[in-house]
MIKOL-575949 format. One record per residue (C-alpha): residue in one letter; x negated, y negated, z negated; residue number from 1. Coordinates in Angstrom, 1 decimal. Layout:
<atoms>
(A,(X,Y,Z),NUM);
...
</atoms>
This chain:
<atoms>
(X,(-105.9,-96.9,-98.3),1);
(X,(-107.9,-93.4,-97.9),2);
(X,(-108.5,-94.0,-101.9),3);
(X,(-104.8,-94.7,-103.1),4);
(X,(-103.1,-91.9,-100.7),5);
(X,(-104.1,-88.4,-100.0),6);
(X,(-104.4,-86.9,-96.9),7);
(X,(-102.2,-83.6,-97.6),8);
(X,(-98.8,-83.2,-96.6),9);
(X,(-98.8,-80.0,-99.1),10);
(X,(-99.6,-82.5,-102.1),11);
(X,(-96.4,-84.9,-101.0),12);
(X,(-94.1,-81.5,-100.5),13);
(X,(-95.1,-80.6,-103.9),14);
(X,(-94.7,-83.9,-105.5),15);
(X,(-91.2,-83.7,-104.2),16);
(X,(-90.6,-80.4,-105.1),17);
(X,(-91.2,-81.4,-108.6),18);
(X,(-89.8,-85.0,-108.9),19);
(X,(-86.7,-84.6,-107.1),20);
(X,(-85.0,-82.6,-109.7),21);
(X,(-86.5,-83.7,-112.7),22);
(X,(-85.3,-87.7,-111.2),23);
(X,(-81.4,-85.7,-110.2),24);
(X,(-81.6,-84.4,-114.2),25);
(X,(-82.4,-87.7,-114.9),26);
(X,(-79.6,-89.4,-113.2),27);
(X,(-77.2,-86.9,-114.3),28);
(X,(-78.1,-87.4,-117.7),29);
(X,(-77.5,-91.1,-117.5),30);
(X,(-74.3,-90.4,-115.7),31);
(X,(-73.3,-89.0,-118.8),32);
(X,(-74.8,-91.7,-121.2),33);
(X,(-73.1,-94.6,-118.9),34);
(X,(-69.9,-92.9,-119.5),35);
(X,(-70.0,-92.4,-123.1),36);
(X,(-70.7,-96.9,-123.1),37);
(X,(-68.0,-97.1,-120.8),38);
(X,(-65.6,-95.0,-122.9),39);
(X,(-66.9,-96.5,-126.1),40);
(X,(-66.8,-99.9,-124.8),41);
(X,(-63.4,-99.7,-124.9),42);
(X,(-63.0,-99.7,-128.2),43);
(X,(-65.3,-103.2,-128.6),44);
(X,(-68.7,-104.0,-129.3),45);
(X,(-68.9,-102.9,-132.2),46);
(X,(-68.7,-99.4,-131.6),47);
(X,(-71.3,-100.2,-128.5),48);
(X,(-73.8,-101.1,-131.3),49);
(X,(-73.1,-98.8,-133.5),50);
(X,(-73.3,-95.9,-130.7),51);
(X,(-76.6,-97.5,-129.5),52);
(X,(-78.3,-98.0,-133.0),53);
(X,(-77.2,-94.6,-134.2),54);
(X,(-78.9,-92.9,-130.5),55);
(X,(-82.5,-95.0,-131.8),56);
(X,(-82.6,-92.3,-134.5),57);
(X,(-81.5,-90.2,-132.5),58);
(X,(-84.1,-91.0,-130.4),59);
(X,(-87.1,-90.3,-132.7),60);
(X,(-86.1,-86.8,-132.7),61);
(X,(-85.6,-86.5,-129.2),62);
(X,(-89.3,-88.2,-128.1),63);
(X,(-90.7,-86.4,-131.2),64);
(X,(-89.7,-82.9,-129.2),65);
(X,(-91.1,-84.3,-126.1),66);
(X,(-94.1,-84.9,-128.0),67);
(X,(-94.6,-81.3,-129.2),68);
(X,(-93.3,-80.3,-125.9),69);
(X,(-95.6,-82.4,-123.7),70);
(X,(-99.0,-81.4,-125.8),71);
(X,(-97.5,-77.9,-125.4),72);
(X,(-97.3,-78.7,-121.3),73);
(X,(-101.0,-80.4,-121.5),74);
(X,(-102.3,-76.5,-122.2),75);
(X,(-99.7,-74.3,-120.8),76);
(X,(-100.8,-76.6,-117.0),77);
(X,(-104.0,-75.6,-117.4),78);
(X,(-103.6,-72.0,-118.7),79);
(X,(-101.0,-71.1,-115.8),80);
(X,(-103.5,-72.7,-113.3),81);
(X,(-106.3,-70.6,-115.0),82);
(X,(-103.6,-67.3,-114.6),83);
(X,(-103.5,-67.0,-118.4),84);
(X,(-100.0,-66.0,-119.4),85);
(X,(-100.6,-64.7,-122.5),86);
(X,(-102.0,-68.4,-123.6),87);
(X,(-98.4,-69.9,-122.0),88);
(X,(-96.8,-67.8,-124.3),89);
(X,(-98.7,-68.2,-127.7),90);
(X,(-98.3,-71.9,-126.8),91);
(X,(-94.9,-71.8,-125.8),92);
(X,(-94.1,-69.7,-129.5),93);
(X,(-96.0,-72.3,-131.4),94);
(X,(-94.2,-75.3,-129.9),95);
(X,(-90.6,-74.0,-130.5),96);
(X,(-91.5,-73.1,-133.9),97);
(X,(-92.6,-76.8,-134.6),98);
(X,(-89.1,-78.4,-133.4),99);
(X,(-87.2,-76.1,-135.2),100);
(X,(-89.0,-77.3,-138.1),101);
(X,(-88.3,-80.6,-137.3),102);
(X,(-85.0,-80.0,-136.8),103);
(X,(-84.3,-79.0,-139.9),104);
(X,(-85.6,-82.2,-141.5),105);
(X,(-83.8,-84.7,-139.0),106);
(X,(-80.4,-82.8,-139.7),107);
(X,(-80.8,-83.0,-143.2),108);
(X,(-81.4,-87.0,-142.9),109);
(X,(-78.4,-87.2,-141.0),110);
(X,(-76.0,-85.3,-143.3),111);
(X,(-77.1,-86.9,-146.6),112);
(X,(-78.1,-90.2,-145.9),113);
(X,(-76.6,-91.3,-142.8),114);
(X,(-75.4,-95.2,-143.9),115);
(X,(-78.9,-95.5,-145.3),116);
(X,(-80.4,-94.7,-141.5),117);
(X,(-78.2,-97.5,-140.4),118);
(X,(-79.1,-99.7,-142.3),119);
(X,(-82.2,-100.3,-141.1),120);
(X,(-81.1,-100.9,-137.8),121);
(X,(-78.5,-103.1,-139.0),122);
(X,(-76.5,-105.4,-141.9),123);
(X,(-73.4,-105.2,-140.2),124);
(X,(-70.9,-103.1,-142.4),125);
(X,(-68.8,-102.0,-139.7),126);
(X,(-71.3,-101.1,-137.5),127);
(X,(-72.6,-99.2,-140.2),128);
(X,(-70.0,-97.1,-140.6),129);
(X,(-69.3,-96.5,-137.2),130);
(X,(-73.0,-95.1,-136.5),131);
(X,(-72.8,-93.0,-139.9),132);
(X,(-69.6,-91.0,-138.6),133);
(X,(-71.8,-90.7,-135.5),134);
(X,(-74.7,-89.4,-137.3),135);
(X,(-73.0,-86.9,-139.1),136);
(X,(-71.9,-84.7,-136.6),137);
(X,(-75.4,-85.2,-134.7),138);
(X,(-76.6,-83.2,-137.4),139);
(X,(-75.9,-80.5,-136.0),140);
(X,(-77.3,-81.0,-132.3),141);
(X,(-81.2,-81.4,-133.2),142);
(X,(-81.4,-77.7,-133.4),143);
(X,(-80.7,-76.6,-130.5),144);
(X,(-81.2,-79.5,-128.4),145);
(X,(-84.8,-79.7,-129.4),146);
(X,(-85.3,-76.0,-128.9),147);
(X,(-84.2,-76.3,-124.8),148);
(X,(-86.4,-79.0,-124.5),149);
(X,(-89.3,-77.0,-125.1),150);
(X,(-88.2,-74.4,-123.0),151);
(X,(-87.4,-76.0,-120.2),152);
(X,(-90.5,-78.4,-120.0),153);
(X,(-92.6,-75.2,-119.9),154);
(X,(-90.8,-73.7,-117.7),155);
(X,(-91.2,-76.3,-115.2),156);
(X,(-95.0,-75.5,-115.8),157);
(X,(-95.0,-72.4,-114.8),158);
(X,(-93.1,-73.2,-111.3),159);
(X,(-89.3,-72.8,-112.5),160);
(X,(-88.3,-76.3,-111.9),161);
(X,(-84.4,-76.1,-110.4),162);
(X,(-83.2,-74.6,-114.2),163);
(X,(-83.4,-77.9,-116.0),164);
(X,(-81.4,-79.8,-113.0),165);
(X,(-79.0,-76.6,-112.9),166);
(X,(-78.6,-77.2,-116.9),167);
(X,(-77.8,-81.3,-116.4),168);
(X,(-74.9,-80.5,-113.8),169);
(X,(-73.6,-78.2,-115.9),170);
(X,(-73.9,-80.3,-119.5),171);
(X,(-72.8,-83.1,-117.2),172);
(X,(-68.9,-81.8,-116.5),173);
(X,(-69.0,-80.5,-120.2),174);
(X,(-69.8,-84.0,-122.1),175);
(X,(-67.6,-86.2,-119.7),176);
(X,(-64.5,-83.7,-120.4),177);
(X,(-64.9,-83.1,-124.2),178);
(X,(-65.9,-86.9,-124.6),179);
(X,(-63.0,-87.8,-122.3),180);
(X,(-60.9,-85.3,-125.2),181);
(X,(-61.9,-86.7,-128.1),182);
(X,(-62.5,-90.1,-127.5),183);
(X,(-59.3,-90.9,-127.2),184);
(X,(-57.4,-87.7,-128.4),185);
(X,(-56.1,-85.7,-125.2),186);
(X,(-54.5,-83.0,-124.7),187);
(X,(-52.9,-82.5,-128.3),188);
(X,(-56.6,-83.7,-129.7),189);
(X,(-57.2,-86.2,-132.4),190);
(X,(-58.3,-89.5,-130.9),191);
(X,(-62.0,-90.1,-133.1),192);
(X,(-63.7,-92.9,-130.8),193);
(X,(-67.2,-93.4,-131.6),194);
(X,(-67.0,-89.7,-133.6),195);
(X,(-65.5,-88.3,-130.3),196);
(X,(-69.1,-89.0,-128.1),197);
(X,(-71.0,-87.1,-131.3),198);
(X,(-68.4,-83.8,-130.5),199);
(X,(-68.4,-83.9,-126.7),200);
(X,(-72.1,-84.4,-127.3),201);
(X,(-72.3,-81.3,-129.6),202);
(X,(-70.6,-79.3,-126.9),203);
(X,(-72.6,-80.2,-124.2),204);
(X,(-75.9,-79.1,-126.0),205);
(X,(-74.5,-76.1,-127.2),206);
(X,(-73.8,-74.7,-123.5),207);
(X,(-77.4,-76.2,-122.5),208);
(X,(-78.8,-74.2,-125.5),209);
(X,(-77.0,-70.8,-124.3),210);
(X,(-78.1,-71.4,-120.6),211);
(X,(-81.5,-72.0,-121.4),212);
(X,(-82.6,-69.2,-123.7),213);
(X,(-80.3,-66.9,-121.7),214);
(X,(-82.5,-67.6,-118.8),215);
(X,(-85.9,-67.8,-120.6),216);
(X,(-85.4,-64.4,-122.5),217);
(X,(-83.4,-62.2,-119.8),218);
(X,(-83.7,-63.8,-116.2),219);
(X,(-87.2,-65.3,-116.1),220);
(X,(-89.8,-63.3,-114.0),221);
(X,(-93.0,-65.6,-113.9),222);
(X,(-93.3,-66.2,-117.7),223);
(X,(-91.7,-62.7,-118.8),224);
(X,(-91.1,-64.7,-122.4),225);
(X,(-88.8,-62.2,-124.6),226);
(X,(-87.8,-63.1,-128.1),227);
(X,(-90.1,-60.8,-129.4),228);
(X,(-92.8,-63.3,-128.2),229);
(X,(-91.1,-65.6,-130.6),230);
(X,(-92.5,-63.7,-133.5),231);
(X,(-96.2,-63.4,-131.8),232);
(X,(-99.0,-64.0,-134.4),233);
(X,(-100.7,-67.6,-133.2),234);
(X,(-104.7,-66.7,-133.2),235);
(X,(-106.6,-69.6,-134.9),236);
(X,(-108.6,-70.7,-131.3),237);
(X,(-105.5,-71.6,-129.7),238);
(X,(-104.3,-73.5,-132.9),239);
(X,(-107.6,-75.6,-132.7),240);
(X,(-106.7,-76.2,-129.1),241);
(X,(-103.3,-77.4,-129.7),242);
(X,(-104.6,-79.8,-132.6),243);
(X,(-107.3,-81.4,-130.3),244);
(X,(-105.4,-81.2,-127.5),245);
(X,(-101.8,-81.7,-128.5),246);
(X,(-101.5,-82.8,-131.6),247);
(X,(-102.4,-86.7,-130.6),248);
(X,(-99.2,-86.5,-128.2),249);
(X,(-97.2,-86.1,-131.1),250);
(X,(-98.6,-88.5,-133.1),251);
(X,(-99.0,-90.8,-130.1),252);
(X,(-95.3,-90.0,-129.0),253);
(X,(-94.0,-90.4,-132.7),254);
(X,(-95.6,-93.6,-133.7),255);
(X,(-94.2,-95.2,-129.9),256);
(X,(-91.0,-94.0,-130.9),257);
(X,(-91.4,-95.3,-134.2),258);
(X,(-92.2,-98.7,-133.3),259);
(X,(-89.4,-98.9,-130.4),260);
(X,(-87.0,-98.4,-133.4),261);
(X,(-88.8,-101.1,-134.8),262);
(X,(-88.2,-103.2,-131.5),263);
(X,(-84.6,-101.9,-132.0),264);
(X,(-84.6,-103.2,-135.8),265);
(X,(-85.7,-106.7,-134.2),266);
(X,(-82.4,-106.9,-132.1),267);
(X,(-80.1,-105.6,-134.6),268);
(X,(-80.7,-108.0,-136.4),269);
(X,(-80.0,-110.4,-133.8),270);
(X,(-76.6,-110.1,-133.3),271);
(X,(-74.2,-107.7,-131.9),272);
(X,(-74.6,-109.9,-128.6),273);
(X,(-78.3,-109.2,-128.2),274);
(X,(-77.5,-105.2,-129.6),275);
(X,(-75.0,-104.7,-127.0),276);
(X,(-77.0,-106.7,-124.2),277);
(X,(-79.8,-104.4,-124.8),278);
(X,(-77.5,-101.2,-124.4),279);
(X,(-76.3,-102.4,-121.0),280);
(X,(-80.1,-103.3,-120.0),281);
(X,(-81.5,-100.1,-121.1),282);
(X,(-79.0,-98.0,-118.9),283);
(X,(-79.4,-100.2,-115.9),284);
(X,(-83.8,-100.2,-116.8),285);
(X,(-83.4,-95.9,-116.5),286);
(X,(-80.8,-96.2,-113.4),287);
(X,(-83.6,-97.7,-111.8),288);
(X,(-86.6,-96.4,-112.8),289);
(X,(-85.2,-92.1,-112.4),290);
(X,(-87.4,-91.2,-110.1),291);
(X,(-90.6,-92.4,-112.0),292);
(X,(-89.8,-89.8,-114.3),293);
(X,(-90.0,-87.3,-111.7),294);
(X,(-93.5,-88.3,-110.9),295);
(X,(-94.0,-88.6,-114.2),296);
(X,(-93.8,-85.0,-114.9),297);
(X,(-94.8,-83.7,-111.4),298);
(X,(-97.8,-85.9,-111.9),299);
(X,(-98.9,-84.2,-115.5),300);
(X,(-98.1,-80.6,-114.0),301);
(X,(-100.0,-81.1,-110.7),302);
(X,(-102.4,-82.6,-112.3),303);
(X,(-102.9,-79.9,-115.2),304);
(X,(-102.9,-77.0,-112.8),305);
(X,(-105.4,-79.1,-110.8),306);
(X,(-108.0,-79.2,-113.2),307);
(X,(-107.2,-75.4,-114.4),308);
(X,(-108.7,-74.2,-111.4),309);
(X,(-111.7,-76.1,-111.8),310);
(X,(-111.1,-79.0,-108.8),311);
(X,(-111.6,-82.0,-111.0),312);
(X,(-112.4,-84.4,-107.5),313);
(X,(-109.1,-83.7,-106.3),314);
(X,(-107.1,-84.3,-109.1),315);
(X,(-109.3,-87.8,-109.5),316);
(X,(-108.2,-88.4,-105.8),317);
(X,(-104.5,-87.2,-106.8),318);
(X,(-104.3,-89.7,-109.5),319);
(X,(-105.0,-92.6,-107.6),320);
(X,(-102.1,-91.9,-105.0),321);
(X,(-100.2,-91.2,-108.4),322);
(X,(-101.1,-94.7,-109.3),323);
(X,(-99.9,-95.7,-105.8),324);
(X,(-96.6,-94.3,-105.8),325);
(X,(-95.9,-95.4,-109.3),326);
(X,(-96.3,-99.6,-108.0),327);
(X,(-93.9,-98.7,-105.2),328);
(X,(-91.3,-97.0,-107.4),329);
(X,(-91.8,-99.8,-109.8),330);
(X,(-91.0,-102.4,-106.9),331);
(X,(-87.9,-100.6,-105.8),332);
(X,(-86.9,-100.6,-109.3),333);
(X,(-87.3,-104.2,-109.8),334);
(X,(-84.6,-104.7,-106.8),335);
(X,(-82.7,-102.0,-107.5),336);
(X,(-81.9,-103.7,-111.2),337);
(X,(-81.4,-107.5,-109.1),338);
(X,(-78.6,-105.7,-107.5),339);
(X,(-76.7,-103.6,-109.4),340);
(X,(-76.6,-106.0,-112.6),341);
(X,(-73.4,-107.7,-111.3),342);
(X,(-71.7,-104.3,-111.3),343);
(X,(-72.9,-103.0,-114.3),344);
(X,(-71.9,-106.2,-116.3),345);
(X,(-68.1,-105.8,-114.9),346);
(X,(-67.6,-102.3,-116.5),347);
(X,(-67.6,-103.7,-119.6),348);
(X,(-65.5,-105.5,-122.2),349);
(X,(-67.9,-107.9,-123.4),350);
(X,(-67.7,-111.4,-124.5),351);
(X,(-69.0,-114.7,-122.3),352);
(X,(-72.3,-114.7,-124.7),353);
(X,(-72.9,-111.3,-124.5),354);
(X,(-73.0,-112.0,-120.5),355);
(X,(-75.1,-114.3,-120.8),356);
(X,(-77.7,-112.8,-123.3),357);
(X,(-77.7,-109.6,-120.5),358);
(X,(-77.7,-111.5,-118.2),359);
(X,(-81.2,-112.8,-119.5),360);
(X,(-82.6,-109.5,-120.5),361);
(X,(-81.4,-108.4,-117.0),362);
(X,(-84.2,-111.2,-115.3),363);
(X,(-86.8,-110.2,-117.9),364);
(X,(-86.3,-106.7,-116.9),365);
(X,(-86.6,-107.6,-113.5),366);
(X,(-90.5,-108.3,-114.5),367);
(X,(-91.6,-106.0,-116.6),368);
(X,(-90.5,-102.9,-114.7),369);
(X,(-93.4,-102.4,-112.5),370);
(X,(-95.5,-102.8,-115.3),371);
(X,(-93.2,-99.6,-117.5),372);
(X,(-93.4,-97.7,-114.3),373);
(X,(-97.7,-98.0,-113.6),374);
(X,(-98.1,-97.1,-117.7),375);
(X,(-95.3,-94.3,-117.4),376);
(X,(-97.1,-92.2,-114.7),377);
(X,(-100.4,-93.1,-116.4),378);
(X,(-99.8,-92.0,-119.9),379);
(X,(-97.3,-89.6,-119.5),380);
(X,(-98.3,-88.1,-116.1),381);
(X,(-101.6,-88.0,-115.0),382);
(X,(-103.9,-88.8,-118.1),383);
(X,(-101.9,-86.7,-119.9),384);
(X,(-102.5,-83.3,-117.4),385);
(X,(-106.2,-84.5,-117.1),386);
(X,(-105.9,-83.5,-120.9),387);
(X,(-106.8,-87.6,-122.2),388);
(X,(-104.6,-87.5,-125.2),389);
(X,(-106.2,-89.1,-127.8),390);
(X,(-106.7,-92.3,-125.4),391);
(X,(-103.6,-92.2,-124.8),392);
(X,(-102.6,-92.4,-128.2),393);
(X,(-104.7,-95.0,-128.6),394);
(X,(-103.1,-96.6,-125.5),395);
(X,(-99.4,-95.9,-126.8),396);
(X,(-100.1,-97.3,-130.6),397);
(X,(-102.8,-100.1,-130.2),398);
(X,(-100.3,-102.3,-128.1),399);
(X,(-96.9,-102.0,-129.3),400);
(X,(-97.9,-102.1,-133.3),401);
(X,(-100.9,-104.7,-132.5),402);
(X,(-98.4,-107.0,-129.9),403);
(X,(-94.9,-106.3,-128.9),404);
(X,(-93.8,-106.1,-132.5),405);
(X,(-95.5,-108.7,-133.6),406);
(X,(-94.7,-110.9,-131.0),407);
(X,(-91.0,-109.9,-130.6),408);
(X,(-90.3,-110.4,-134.5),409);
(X,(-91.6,-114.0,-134.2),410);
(X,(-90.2,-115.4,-131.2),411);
(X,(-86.4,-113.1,-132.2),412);
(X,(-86.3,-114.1,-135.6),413);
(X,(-88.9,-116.7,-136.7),414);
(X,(-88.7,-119.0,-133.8),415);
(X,(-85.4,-117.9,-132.6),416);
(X,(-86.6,-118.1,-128.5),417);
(X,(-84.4,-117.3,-125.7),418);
(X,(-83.3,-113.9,-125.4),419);
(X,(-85.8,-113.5,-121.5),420);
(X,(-88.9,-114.6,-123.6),421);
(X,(-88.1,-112.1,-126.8),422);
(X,(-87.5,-109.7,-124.2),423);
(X,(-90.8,-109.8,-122.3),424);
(X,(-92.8,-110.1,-125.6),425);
(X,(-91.5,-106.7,-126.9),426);
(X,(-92.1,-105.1,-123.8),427);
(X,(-96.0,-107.1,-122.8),428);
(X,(-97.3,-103.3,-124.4),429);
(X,(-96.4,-102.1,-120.5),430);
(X,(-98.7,-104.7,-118.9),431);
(X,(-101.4,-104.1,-121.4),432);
(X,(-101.4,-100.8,-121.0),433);
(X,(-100.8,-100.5,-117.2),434);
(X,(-104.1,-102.5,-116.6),435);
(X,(-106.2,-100.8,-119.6),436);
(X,(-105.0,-96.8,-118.0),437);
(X,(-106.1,-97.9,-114.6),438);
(X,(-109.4,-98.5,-115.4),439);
(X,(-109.5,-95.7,-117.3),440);
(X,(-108.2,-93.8,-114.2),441);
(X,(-110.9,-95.5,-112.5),442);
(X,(-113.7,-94.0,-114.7),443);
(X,(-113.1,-90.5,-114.8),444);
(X,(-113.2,-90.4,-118.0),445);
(X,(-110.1,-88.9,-118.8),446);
(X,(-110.7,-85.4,-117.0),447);
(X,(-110.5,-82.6,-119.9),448);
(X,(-110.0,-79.3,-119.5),449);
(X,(-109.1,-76.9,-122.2),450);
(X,(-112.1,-74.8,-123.8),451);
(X,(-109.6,-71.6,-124.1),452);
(X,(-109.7,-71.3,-119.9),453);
(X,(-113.6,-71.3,-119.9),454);
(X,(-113.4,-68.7,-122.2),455);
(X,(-111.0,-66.5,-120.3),456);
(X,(-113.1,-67.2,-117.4),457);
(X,(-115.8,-65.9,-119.1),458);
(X,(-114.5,-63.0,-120.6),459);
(X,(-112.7,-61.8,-117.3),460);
(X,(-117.0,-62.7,-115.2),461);
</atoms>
């Protein structure tokens, strides 16, 4: 037990400190996606699907920014534990100019060629159709969404970790009004349905987008980042830094994404059943799971500043109870999601077999959580702030291209299997991984610290 839990009351303070409202942003946001299904779902499964389909794209996007955002985090740990603001900043510059590159590619996908993007998701004509009206105004989101999430992410870095809660609360109110509007056409408004979700959406991330860079380029104090730092000339050390370093978390967090779509391919073409069984699941699965993502990313800053100011045994001693706390969460989850899938069913207007298919995802979910909360603290917590990224990419592609897919595209379309057995074979990636990161964990092996803070060090000897 001395191995799996630190003796520091500090370290739990600080965990908390960190986890707490990253898990309340988390919950908030999924207040908010619950309420756009239950909205949506009142207009019948087909605009479920279509919603949920058209979010997988969606999706890529989003994980690709927290790929950027989360090699950016990796360095900007480190360098804030090292005291190196100027580093934070170049990082910080070079990671915001990356999404709004990718922005402008994603929003140019979604305007043109939004029926073609369903399509692979789908052969459904009306849910086609449905996810391209969505789509469309999306277009205009990845912008600035993708630009706050690399804010606030490093922010939280550098010990400003209330903003990104204060940001959910407020984008909270703003989508459930403005989807409430348009949805179904209040006060004097059209009533657009599926197209509604894409405005109140739009909204919400516009007022996220102000709040944010109002605070990072006039209110911040720790960072000082101004928008002149957004035209800062990026030396070429700290560009070789970010390749080694970061670079595999985007490719690692882009192919995962890429082959969850591919998971979400398999179950479109399923059925609407299985499509809209799999949007209830996936709400309920991140219900349950919040507060692993809170010591998700408390684990990856902790850990980065950790090994920043050169105390690699601790953070080795930090990431066991890390490993700890993640089985517990994982447990809770498991009977948190036994309980709550009676209510969850009941908010919506589904059909018997649709019940029944959640009803069996629900059971498989049941299993695999522990095993998606052990490789979620590993891989995007603690291995991740030790600085272990091209494991982890490894890790993240190896098993979901090499099994899940495989596996779920036989036993959901070749063999036709229950809906609980195609379920746990497109998630068995979690248990591979979760056992493969522990030993890796176990080795020390995955302790990295960036060569830029040596080099401060020295130059400041």
């Amino acid at each position: 037990m001395k191995r799996f839990f630190v003796k520091d009351k500090q370290f739990y303070l600080l965990v908390l400190s960190f986890a707490l409202p990253v898990a309340m942003q988390q919950m908030i946001n999924l207040g908010v996606n619950l309420a756009d299904q239950i909205m949506i779902g009142s207009f019948g499964e087909t605009q479920i699907s279509a919603c949920s389909l058209a979010n997988q794209f969606y999706f890529i996007y989003n994980i690709l920014c927290l790929g950027i955002s989360g090699g950016a985090c990796v360095l900007t740990a480190q360098y804030w534990g090292a005291g190196n603001a100027k580093r934070v900043k170049q990082t910080t510059t070079l990671a915001l100019w990356l999404a709004i590159g990718l922005s402008v590619l994603f929003s140019v996908l979604s305007l043109v060629c939004p029926e073609t993007i369903m399509s692979f998701y789908t052969t459904d004509a009306a849910v086609m159709a449905c996810g391209a009206k969505y789509l469309k105004i999306m277009a205009f989101v990845y912008l600035i969404h993708g630009t706050a999430i690399i804010a606030v992410s490093v922010l939280r870095t550098v010990g400003v970790i209330k903003l990104g809660l204060f940001i959910s609360v407020v984008s909270f109110f703003v989508n459930i009004f403005f989807n409430y509007v348009f949805i179904f056409g209040k006060f004097g408004f059209p009533r657009l349905e599926i197209a509604g979700a894409a405005v109140g959406t739009l909204i919400a991330r516009a007022v996220e987008f102000a709040i944010t860079f109002g605070y990072l380029m006039v209110v911040e104090k720790n960072l000082k980042y101004r928008l002149k730092d957004l035209f800062v000339k990026i030396d070429q050390a700290l560009m070789k830094e970010y390749i080694t370093i970061g670079s595999p978390v985007i490719v690692s967090d882009g192919l995962l994404t890429f082959g969850n779509n591919a998971l979400a391919m398999i179950m479109g073409h399923m059925g609407p059943s299985m499509v809209s069984a799999y949007a209830i699941c996936n709400v309920t699965v991140q219900i349950s799971t919040v507060f692993i993502n809170g010591i998700s990313a408390s684990s990856s800053v902790i850990t980065g500043n950790t090994i920043g100011k050169g105390e690699t045994e601790k953070a080795l001693n930090q990431g066991y109870t890390f490993f700890a706390l993640s089985v517990i969460v994982g447990i809770l989850g498991a009977g948190i999601i036994w309980i709550i899938n009676p209510l969850i069913i009941s908010f919506y207007n589904i059909t018997p077999e649709t019940v029944e298919v959640t009803n069996q995802l629900m059971s498989a979910v049941e299993l695999i959580v522990i095993f998606q909360c052990i490789q979620g603290v590993m891989t995007k917590g603690v291995l991740r702030g030790g600085g272990d990224t091209k494991f982890l990419m490894m890790a993240d592609i190896l098993f979901l291209w090499v099994a899940s897919i495989p596996l779920g595209f036989l036993t959901g379309l070749v063999w036709n299997m229950s809906p609980f057995i195609v379920y746990i074979c497109l998630r068995i990636d979690f248990v591979i991984k979760s056992v493969w990161c522990v030993h890796r964990l176990q080795s020390g092996k995955w302790i990295r610290k960036a060569k830029l803070i040596e080099e401060t060090k020295m130059a400041s000897a």
